[in-house]
Structures are given as C-alpha cells and as structure tokens.
PyMOL commands that place a pseudoatom at each C-alpha (Angstrom):
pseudoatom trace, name=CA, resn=UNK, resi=1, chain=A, elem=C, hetatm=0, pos=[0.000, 0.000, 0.000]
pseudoatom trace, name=CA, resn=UNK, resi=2, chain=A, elem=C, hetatm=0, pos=[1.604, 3.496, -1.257]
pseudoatom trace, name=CA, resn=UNK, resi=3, chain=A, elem=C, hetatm=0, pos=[0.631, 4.978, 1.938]
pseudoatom trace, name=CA, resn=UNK, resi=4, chain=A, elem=C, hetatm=0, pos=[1.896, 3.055, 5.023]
pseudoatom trace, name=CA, resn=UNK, resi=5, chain=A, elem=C, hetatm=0, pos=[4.938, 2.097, 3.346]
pseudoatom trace, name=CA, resn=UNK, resi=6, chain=A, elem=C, hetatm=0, pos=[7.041, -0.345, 5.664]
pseudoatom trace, name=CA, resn=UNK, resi=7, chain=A, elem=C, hetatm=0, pos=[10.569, 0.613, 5.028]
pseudoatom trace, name=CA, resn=UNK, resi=8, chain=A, elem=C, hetatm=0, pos=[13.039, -2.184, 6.389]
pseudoatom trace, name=CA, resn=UNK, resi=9, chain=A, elem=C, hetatm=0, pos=[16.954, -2.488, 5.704]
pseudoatom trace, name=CA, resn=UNK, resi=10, chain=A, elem=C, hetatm=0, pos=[17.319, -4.219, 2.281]
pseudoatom trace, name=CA, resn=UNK, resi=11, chain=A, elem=C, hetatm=0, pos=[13.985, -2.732, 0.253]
pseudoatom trace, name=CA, resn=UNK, resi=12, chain=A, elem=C, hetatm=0, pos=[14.337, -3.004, -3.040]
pseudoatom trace, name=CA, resn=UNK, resi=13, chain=A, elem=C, hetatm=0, pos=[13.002, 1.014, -3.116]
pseudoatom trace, name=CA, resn=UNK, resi=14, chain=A, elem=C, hetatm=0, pos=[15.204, 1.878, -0.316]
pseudoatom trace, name=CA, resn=UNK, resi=15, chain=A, elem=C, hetatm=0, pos=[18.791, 2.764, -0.875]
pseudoatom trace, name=CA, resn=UNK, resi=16, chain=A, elem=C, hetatm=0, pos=[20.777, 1.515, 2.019]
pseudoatom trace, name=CA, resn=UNK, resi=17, chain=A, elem=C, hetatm=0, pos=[23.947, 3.198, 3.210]
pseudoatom trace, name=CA, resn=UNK, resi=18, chain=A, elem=C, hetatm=0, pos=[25.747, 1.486, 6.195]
pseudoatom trace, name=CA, resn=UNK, resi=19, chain=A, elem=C, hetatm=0, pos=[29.265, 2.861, 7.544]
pseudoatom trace, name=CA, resn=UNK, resi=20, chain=A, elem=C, hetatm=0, pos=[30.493, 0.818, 10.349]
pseudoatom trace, name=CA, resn=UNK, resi=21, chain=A, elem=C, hetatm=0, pos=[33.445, 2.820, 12.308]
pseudoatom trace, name=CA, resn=UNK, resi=22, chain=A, elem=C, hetatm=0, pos=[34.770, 0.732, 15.166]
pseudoatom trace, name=CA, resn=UNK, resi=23, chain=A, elem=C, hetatm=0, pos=[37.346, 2.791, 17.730]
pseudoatom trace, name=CA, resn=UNK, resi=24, chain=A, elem=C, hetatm=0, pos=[39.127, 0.616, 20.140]
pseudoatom trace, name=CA, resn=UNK, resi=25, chain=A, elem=C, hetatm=0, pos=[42.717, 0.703, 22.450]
pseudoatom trace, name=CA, resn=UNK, resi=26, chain=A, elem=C, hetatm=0, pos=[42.764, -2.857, 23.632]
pseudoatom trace, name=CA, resn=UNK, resi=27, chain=A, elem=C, hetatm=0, pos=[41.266, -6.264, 23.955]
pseudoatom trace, name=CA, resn=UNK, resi=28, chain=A, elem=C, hetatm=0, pos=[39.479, -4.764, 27.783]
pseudoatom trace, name=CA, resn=UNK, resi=29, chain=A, elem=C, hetatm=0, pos=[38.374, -1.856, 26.285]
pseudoatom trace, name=CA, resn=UNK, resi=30, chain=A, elem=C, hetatm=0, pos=[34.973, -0.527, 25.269]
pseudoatom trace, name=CA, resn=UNK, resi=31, chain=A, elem=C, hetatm=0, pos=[34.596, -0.210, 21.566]
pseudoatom trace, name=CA, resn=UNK, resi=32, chain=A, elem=C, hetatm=0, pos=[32.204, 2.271, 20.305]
pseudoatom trace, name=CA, resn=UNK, resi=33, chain=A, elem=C, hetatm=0, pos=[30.466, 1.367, 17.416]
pseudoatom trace, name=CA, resn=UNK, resi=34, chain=A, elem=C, hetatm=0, pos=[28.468, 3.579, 15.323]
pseudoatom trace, name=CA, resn=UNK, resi=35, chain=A, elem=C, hetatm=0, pos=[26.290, 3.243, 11.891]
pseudoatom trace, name=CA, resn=UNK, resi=36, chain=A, elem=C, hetatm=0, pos=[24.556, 5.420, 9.441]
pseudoatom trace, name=CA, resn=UNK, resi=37, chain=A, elem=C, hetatm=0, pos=[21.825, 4.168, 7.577]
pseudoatom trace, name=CA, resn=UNK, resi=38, chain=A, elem=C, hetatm=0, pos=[20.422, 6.042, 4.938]
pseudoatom trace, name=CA, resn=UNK, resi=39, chain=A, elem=C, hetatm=0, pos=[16.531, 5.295, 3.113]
pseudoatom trace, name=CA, resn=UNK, resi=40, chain=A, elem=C, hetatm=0, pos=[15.526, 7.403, 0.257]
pseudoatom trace, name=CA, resn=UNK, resi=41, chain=A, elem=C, hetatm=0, pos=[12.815, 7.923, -1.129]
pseudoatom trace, name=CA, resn=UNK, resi=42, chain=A, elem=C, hetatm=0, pos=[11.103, 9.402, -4.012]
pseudoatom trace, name=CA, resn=UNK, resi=43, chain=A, elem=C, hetatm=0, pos=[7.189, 10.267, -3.965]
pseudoatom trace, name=CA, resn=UNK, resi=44, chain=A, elem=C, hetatm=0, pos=[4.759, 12.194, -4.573]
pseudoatom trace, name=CA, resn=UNK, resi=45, chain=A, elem=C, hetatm=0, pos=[1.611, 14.102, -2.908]
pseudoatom trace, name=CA, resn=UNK, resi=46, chain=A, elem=C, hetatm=0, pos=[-1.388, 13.368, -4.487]
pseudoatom trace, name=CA, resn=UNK, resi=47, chain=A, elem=C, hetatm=0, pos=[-5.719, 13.215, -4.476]
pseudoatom trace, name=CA, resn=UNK, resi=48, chain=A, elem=C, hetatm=0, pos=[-5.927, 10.267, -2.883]
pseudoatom trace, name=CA, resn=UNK, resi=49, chain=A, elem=C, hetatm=0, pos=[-3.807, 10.123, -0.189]
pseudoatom trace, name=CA, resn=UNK, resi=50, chain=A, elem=C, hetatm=0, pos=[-4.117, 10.098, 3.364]
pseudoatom trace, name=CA, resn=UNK, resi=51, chain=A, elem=C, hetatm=0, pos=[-5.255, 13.129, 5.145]
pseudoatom trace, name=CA, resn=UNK, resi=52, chain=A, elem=C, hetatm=0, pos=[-4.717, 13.839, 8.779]
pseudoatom trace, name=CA, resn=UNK, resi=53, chain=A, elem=C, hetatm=0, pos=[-7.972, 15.242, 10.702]
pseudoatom trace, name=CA, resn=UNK, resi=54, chain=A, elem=C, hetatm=0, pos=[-5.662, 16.169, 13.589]
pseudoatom trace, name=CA, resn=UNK, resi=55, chain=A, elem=C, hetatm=0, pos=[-4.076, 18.427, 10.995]
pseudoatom trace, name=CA, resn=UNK, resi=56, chain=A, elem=C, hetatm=0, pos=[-6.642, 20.324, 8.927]
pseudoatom trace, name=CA, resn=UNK, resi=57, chain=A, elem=C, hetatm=0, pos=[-7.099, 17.264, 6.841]
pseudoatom trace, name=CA, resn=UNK, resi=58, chain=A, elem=C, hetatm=0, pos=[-3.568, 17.956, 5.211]
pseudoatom trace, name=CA, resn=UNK, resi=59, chain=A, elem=C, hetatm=0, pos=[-2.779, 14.884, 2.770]
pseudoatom trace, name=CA, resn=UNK, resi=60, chain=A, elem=C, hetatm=0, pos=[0.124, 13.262, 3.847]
pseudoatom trace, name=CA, resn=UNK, resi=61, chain=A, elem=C, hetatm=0, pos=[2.731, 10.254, 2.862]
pseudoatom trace, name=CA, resn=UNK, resi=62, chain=A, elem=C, hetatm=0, pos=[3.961, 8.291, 6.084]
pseudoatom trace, name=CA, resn=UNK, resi=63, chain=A, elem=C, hetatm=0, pos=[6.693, 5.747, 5.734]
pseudoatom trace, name=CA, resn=UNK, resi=64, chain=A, elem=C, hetatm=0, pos=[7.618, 3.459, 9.017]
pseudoatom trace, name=CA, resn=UNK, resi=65, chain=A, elem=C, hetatm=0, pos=[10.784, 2.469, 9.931]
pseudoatom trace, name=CA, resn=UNK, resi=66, chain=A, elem=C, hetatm=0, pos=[12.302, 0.543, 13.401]
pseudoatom trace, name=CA, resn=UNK, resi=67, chain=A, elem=C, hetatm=0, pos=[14.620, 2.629, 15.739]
pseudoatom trace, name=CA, resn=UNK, resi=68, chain=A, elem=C, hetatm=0, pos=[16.787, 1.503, 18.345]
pseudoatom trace, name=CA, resn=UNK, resi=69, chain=A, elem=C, hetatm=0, pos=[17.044, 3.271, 21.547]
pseudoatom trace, name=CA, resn=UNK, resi=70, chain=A, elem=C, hetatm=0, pos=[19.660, 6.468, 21.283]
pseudoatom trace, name=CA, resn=UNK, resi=71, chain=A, elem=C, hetatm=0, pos=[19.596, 6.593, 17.611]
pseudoatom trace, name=CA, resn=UNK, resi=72, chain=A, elem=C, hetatm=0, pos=[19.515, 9.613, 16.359]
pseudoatom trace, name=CA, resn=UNK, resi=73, chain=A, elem=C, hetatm=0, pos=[17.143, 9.726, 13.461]
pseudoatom trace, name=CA, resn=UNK, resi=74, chain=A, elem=C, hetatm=0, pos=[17.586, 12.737, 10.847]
pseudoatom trace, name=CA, resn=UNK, resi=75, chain=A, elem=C, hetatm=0, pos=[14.587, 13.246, 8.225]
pseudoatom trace, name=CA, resn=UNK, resi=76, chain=A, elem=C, hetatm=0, pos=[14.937, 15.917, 5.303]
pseudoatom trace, name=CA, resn=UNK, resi=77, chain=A, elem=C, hetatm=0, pos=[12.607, 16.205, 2.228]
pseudoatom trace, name=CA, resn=UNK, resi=78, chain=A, elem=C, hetatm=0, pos=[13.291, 17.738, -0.458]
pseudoatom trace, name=CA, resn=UNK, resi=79, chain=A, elem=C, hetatm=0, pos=[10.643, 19.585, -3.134]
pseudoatom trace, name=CA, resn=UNK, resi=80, chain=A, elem=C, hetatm=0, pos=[9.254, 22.729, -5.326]
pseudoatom trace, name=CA, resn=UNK, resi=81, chain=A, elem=C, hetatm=0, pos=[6.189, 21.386, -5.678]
pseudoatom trace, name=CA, resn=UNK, resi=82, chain=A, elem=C, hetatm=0, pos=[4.645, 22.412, -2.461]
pseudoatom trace, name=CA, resn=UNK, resi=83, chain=A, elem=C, hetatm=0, pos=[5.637, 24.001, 1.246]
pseudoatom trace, name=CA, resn=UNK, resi=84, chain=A, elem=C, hetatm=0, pos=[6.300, 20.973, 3.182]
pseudoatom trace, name=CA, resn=UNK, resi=85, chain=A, elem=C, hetatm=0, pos=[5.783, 19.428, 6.922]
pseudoatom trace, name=CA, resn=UNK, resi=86, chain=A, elem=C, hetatm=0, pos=[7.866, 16.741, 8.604]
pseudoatom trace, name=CA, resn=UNK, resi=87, chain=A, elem=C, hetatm=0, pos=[6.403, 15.026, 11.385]
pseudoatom trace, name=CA, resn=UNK, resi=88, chain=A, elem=C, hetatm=0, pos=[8.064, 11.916, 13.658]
pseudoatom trace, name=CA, resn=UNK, resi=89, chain=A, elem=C, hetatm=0, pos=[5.048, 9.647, 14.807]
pseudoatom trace, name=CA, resn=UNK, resi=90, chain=A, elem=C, hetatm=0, pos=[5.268, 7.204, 17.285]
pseudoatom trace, name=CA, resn=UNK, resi=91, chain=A, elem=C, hetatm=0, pos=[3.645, 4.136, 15.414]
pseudoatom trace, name=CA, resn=UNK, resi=92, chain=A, elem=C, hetatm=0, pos=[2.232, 2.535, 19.108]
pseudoatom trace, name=CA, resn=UNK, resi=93, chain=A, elem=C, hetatm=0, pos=[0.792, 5.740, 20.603]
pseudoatom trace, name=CA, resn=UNK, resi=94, chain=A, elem=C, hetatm=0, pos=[0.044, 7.641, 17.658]
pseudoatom trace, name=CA, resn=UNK, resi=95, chain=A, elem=C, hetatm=0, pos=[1.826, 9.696, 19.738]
pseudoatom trace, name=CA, resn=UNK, resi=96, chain=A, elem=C, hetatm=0, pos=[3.421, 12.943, 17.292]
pseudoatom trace, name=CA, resn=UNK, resi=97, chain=A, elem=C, hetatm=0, pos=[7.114, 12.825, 18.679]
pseudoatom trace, name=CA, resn=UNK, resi=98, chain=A, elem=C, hetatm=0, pos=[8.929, 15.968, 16.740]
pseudoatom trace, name=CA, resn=UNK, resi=99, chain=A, elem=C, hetatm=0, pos=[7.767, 18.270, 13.640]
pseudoatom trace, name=CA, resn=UNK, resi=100, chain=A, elem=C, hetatm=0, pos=[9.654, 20.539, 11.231]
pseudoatom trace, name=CA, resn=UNK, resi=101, chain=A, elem=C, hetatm=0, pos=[8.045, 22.963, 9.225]
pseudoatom trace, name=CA, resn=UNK, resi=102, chain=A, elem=C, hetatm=0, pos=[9.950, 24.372, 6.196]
pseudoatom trace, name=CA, resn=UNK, resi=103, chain=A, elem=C, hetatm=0, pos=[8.101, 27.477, 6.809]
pseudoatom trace, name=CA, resn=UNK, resi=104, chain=A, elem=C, hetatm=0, pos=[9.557, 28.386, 10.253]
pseudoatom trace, name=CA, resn=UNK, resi=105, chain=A, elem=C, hetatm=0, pos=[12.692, 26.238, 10.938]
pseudoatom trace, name=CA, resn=UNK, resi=106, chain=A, elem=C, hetatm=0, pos=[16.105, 27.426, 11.022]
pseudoatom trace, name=CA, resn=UNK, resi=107, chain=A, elem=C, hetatm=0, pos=[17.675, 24.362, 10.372]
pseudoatom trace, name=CA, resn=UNK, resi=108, chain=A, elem=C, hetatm=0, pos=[17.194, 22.017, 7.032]
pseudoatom trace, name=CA, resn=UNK, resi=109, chain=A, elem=C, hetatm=0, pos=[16.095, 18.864, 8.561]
pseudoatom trace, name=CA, resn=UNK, resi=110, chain=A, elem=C, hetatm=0, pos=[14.228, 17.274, 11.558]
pseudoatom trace, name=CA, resn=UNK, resi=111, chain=A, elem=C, hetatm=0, pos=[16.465, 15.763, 14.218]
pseudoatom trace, name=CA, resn=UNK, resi=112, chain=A, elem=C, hetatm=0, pos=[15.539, 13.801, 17.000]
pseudoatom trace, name=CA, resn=UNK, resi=113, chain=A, elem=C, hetatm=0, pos=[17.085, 11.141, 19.152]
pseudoatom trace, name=CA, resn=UNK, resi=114, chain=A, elem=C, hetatm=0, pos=[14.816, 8.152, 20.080]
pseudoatom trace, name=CA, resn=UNK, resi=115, chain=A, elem=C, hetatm=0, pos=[13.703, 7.334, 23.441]
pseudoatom trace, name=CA, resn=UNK, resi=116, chain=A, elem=C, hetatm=0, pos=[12.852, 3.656, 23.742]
pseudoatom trace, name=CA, resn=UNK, resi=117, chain=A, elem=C, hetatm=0, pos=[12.916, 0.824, 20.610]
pseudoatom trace, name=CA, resn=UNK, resi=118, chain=A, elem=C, hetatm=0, pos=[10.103, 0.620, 18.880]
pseudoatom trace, name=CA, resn=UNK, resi=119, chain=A, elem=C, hetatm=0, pos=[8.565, 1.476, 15.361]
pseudoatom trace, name=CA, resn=UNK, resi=120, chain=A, elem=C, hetatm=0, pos=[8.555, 4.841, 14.002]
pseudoatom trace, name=CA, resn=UNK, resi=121, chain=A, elem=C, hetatm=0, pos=[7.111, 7.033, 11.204]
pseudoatom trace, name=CA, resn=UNK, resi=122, chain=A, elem=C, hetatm=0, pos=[7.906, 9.921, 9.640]
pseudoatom trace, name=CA, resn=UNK, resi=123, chain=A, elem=C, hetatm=0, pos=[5.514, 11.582, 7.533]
pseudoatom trace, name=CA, resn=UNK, resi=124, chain=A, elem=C, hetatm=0, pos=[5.745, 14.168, 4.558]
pseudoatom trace, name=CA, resn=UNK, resi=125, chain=A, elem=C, hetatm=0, pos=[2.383, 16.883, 4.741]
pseudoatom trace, name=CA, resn=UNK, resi=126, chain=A, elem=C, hetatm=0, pos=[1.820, 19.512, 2.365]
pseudoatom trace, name=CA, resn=UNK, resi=127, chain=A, elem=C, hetatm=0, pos=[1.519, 22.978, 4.056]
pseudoatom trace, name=CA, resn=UNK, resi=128, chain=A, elem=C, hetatm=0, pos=[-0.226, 24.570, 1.288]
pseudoatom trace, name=CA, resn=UNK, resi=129, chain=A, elem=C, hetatm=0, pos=[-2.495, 22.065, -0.610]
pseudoatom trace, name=CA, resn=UNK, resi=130, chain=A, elem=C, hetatm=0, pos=[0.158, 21.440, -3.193]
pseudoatom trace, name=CA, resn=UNK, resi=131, chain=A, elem=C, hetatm=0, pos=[1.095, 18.424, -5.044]
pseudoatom trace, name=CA, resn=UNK, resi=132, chain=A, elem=C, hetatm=0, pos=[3.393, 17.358, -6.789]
pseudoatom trace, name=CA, resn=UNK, resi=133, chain=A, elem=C, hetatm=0, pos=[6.926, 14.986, -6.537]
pseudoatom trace, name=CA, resn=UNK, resi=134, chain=A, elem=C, hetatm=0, pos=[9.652, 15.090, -3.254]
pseudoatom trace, name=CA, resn=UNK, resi=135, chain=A, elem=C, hetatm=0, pos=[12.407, 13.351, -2.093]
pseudoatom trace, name=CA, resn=UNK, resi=136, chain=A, elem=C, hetatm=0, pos=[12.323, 12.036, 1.342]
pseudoatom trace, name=CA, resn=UNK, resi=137, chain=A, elem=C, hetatm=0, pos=[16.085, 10.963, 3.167]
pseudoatom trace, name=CA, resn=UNK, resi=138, chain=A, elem=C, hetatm=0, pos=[15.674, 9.282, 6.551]
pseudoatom trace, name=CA, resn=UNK, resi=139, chain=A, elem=C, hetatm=0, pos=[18.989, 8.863, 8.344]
pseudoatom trace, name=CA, resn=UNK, resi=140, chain=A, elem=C, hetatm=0, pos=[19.891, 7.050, 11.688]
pseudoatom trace, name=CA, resn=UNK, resi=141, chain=A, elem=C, hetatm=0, pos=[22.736, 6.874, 13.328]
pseudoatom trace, name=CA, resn=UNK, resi=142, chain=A, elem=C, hetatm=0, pos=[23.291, 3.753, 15.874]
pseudoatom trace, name=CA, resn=UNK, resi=143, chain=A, elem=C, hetatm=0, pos=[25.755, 4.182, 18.510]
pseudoatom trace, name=CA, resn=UNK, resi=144, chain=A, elem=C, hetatm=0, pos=[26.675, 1.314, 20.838]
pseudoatom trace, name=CA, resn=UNK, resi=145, chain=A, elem=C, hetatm=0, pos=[28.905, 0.737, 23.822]
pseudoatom trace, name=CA, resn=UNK, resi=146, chain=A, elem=C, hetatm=0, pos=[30.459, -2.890, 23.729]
pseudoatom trace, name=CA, resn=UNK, resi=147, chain=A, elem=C, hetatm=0, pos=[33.076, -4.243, 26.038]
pseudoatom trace, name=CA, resn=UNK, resi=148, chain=A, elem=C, hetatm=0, pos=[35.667, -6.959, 24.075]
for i in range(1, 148): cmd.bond("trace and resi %d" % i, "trace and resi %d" % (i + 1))
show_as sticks, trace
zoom trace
C-alpha cells in the first residue's frame, strides 16, 4: 500500500547506506560502534492520499521504519512542488514525537534522538495544498557501547 509504506533495511526502493566505524585501544576496552543508515525515497503528494484530521485534513505520505534506543534519526525532504511538513510519529501511541516545518525552521532537517525501541514514522504533509513529486532521506545513526 503506497501509503503506510514499511521501510526495512534491504527494500528493493530503499537505498541503504551502512558505515560501520569501530574505535578501540585494547582487547578490555569498550569499543564504540556507530552506523549510518540512509533510506531514500522518491514520492509524490497526491488526491488520494491520506489526510490527517488532527491536521486540517492535510494529505500526507507516512513511511515506518524501526529505531533503536539512542539513535539519532535525521529526516529531510526535499521539493518545489509544495511548502512541506515533517512530522516523527510514534507508530504505538500515535503519539506525534517531533515536527519541522519548512516554513519556520532554522535548520534544514528534523532531528531527534529516540527514546525507547520501537517502530517509528515519519511523515511528509503539504503545508499549502500542493502536489506534486519530493524526495524524502531518513537517516539514523546507531551508537553502541560494547566491552571486548
């Protein structure tokens, strides 16, 4: 289904970027361990989507993805087809866990670190009843302590 898209490591429409960095002084030592995965995505919004009726009915695109604990999860989109909305959902709870509006942010992505493991979604709105194509980049970095 186009519109809960379940995005897991190895999709065949996901490009998948991991870059394993291991520092460690010693056989006793911890070793940190950290990895950047990258999903892309390329959309569009469109009649027929979903619309949120928490949100003035905006349509949306949401695409879930699992997070670890203290991963830090960075979502950009990318478009000239309309003003767009980021939102981080908690898939459980419903539960809407960060936003970044294009509109009113200072920075060029949404950032957030996440709080407990679980299943996540971040969702592309358009702001001003546009449509048209985007690019969506989720990124999450995994960082581990690990004793050898």
């Amino acid at each position: 289904m186009k519109h809960r898209k379940r995005i897991l490591y190895g999709l065949v429409s996901a490009v998948v970027v991991a870059i394993i960095a291991v520092t460690a002084c010693g056989s006793n030592e911890s070793r940190i361990e950290q990895t950047a995965l990258e999903i892309v995505e390329v959309e569009a919004i469109q009649d027929g989507d979903l619309q949120d009726p928490d949100h003035g009915n905006l349509y949306y695109d949401g695409y879930q993805f699992d997070a670890a604990r203290l991963n830090t999860v960075r979502i950009e989109v990318e478009t000239d087809s309309f003003t767009p909305l980021l939102k981080l959902m908690e898939v459980s709870t419903g539960a809407v866990l960060a936003e970044w509006d294009s509109q009113y942010s200072n920075s060029d992505a949404l950032t957030y670190t996440i709080a407990a493991d679980g299943a996540y979604e971040a969702r592309v709105y358009s702001l001003d009843g546009g449509k048209g194509e985007y690019t969506l980049t989720v990124t999450q970095n995994h960082r581990s302590n690990r004793v050898e």
